[in-house]
C-alpha positions as CSV (number, residue, x, y, z in Angstrom):
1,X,104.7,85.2,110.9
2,X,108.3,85.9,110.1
3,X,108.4,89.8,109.0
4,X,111.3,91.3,106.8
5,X,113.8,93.7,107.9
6,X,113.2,97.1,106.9
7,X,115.3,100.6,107.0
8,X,114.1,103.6,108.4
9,X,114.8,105.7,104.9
10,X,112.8,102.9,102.9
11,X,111.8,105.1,99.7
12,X,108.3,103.3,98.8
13,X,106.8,104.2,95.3
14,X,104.2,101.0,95.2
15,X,102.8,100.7,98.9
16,X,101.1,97.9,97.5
17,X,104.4,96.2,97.5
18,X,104.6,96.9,100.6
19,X,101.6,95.7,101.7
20,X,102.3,92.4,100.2
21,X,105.6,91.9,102.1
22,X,103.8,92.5,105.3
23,X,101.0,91.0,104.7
24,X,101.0,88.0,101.8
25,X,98.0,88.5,99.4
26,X,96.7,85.3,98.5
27,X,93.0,84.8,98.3
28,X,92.2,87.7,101.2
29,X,89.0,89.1,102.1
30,X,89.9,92.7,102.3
31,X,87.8,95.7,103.8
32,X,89.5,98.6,102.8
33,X,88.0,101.3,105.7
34,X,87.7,105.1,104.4
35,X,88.7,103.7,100.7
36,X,88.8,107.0,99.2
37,X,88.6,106.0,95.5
38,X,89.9,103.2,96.3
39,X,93.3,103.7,94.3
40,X,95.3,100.6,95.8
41,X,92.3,98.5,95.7
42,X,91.9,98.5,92.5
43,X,95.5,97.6,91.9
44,X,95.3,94.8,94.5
45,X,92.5,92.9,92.4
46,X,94.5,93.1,89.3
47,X,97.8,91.9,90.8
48,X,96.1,89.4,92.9
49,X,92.7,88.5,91.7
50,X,92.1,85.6,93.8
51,X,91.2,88.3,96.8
52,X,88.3,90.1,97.4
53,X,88.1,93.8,98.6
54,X,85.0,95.7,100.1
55,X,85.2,99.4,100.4
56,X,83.9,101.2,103.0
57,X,83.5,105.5,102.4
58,X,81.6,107.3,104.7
59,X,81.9,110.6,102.0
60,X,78.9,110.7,100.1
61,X,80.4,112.1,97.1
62,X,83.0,109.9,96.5
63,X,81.0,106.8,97.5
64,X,78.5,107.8,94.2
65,X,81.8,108.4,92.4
66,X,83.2,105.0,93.5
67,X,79.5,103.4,92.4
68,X,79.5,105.2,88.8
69,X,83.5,104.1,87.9
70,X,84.0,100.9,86.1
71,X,83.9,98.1,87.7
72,X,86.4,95.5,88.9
73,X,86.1,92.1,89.2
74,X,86.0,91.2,93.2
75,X,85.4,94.9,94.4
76,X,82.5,96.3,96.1
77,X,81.6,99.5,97.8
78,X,79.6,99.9,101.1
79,X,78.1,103.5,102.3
80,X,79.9,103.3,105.9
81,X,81.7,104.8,108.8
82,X,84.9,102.8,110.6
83,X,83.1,103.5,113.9
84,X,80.0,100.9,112.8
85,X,80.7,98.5,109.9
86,X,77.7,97.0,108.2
87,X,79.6,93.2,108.6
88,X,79.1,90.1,110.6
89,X,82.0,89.5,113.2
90,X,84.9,87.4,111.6
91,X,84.0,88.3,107.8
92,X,87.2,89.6,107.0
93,X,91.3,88.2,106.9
94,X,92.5,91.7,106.5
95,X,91.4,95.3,107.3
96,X,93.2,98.3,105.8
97,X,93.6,102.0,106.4
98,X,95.7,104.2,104.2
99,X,95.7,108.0,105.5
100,X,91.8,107.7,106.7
101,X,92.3,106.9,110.5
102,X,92.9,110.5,111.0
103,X,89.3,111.5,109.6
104,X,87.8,110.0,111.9
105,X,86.4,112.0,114.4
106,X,88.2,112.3,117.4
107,X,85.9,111.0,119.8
108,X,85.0,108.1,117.2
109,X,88.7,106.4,116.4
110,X,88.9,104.2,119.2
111,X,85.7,103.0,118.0
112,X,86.6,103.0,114.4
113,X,89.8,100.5,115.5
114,X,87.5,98.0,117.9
115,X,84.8,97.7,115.0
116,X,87.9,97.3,112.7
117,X,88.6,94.0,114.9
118,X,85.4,92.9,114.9
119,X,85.3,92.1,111.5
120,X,88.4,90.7,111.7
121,X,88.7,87.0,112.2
122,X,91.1,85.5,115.1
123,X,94.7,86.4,113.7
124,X,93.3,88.6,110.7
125,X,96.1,91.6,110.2
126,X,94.7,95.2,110.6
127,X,97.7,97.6,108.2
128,X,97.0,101.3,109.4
129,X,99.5,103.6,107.3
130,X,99.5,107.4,107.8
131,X,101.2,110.4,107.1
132,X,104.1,111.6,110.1
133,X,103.6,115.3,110.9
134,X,107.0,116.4,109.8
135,X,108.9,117.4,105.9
136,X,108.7,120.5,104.3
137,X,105.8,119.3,101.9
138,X,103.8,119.2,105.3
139,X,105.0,122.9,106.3
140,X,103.3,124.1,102.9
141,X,100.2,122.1,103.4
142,X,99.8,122.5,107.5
143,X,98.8,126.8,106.2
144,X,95.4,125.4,104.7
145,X,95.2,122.0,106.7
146,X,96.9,121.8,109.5
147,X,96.6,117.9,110.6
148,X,99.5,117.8,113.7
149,X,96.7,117.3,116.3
150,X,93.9,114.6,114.4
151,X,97.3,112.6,113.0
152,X,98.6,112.7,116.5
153,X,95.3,111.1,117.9
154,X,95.1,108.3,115.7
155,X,98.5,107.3,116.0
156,X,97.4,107.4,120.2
157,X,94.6,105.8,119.0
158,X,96.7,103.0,117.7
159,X,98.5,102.4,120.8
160,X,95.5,102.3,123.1
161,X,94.3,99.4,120.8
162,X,97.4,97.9,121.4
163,X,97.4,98.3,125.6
164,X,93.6,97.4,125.4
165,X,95.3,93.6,124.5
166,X,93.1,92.7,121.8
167,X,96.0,93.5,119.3
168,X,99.5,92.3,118.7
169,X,101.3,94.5,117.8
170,X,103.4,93.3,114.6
171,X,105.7,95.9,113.4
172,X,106.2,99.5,113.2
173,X,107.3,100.9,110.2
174,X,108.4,104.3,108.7
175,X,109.1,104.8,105.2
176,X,109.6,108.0,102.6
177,X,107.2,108.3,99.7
178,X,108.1,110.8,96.5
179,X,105.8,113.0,95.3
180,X,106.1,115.0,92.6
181,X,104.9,118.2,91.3
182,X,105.0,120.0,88.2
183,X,104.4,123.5,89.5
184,X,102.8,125.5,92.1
185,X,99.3,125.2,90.4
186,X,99.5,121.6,90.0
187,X,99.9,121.4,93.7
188,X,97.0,123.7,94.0
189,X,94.4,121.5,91.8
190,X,95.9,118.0,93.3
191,X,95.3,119.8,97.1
192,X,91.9,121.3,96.9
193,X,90.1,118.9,94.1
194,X,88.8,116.8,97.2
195,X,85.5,115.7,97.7
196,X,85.1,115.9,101.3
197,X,86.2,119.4,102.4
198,X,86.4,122.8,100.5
199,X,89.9,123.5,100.2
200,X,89.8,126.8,97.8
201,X,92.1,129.4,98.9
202,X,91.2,132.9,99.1
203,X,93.9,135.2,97.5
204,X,95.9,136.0,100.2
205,X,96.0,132.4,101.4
206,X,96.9,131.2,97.8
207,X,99.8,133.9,98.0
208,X,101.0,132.5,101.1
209,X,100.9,129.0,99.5
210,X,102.3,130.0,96.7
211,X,105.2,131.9,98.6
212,X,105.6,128.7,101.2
213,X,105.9,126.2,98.3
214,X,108.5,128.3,96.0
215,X,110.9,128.7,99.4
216,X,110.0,125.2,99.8
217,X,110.4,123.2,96.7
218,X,112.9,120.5,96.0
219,X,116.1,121.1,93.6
220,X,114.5,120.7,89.7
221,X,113.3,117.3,88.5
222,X,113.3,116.0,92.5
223,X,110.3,114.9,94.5
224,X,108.6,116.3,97.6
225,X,109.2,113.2,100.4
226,X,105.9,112.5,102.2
227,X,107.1,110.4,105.5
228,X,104.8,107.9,106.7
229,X,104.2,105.4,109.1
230,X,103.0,101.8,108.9
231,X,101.6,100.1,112.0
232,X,100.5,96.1,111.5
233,X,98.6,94.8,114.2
234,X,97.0,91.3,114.3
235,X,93.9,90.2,116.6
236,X,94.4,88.3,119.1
């Protein structure tokens, strides 16, 4: 498969698009691994309603969330962890995993990858993309949820798939997302209105937020920049 050229400051505001220029989307069975609520999927069935898209959440609350929102033509929702997927071998072209490798437990992500291939059939594309430990949006959130350690083990993670030789390993690639803000307590809600972890802060940890994201804060009417990472890998 012939990939594109990409730049190192790609700024991505649709990583759908992105998606699609790795990966073509043309009649795909997708599993969608720690789906969340299952944002892109959703857009992926309107733009491209010939695929199919399962959703696999291992949160219980946003699983019954994901069950009670309307539904979409092609998209279904499985009560699941990545480290034992409820699927035959070979039932899937494409696995994806937007910012969830790194909730997987530790001792359960090299699991979580080799399940993730099972279900894959022979030259199905895996697309792992997760946030890079670095930015000053991360120095504000790494106060209340500091991530340097489980995002540095799934991106090991990724490589020991790739040394174990059941992966080839496609393309590696880092792009800058926007985000955008309106105030400090806007940042607040948006961090701590999660289902699976209580993020409230206590007052002195909300001051220290608060202090971290005023020093911190782009120039008026510009974005945070999230960096990320992309890594395709295709069974072999």
């Amino acid at each position: 498969m012939e990939i594109p050229d990409f730049t190192p400051t790609d700024i991505v505001t649709d990583e759908l698009a992105l998606l699609n220029r790795l990966v073509p989307l043309h009649e795909q069975r997708i599993i969608e691994i720690g789906c969340g609520a299952a944002y892109l999927s959703r857009k992926l069935l309107t733009a491209y309603p010939a695929c199919t898209v399962t959703g696999l959440e291992v949160d219980e609350a946003q699983h019954a969330k994901n069950l009670a929102a309307p539904p979409v033509p092609g998209l279904s929702f499985v009560a699941a962890g990545a480290q034992a997927i409820p699927f035959d071998d070979a039932a899937f072209d494409l696995a994806i995993m937007l910012k969830s490798l790194h909730h997987v437990p530790l001792d359960g992500m090299d699991q979580g990858l080799a399940e993730a291939r099972r279900v894959l059939k022979p030259g199905g594309h895996l697309y792992v993309s997760e946030p890079v430990f670095t930015g000053p949006m991360n120095e504000i959130v790494r106060l209340f949820n500091d991530e340097q350690a489980v995002r540095h083990a799934a991106y090991q993670a990724v490589q020991r798939a790739v040394a174990s030789g059941g992966w080839r390993a496609v393309v590696e690639h880092h792009f800058n997302v926007p985000v955008r803000y309106a105030d400090f307590e806007d940042f607040e809600r948006r961090m701590t209105d999660v289902t699976y972890a209580d993020r409230r802060f206590s007052p002195a940890m909300r001051e220290r937020v608060r202090d971290r994201f005023e020093a911190l804060k782009p120039p008026p009417g510009e974005p945070f920049i999230r960096p990320m990472r992309v890594n395709l890998l295709q069974k072999t």
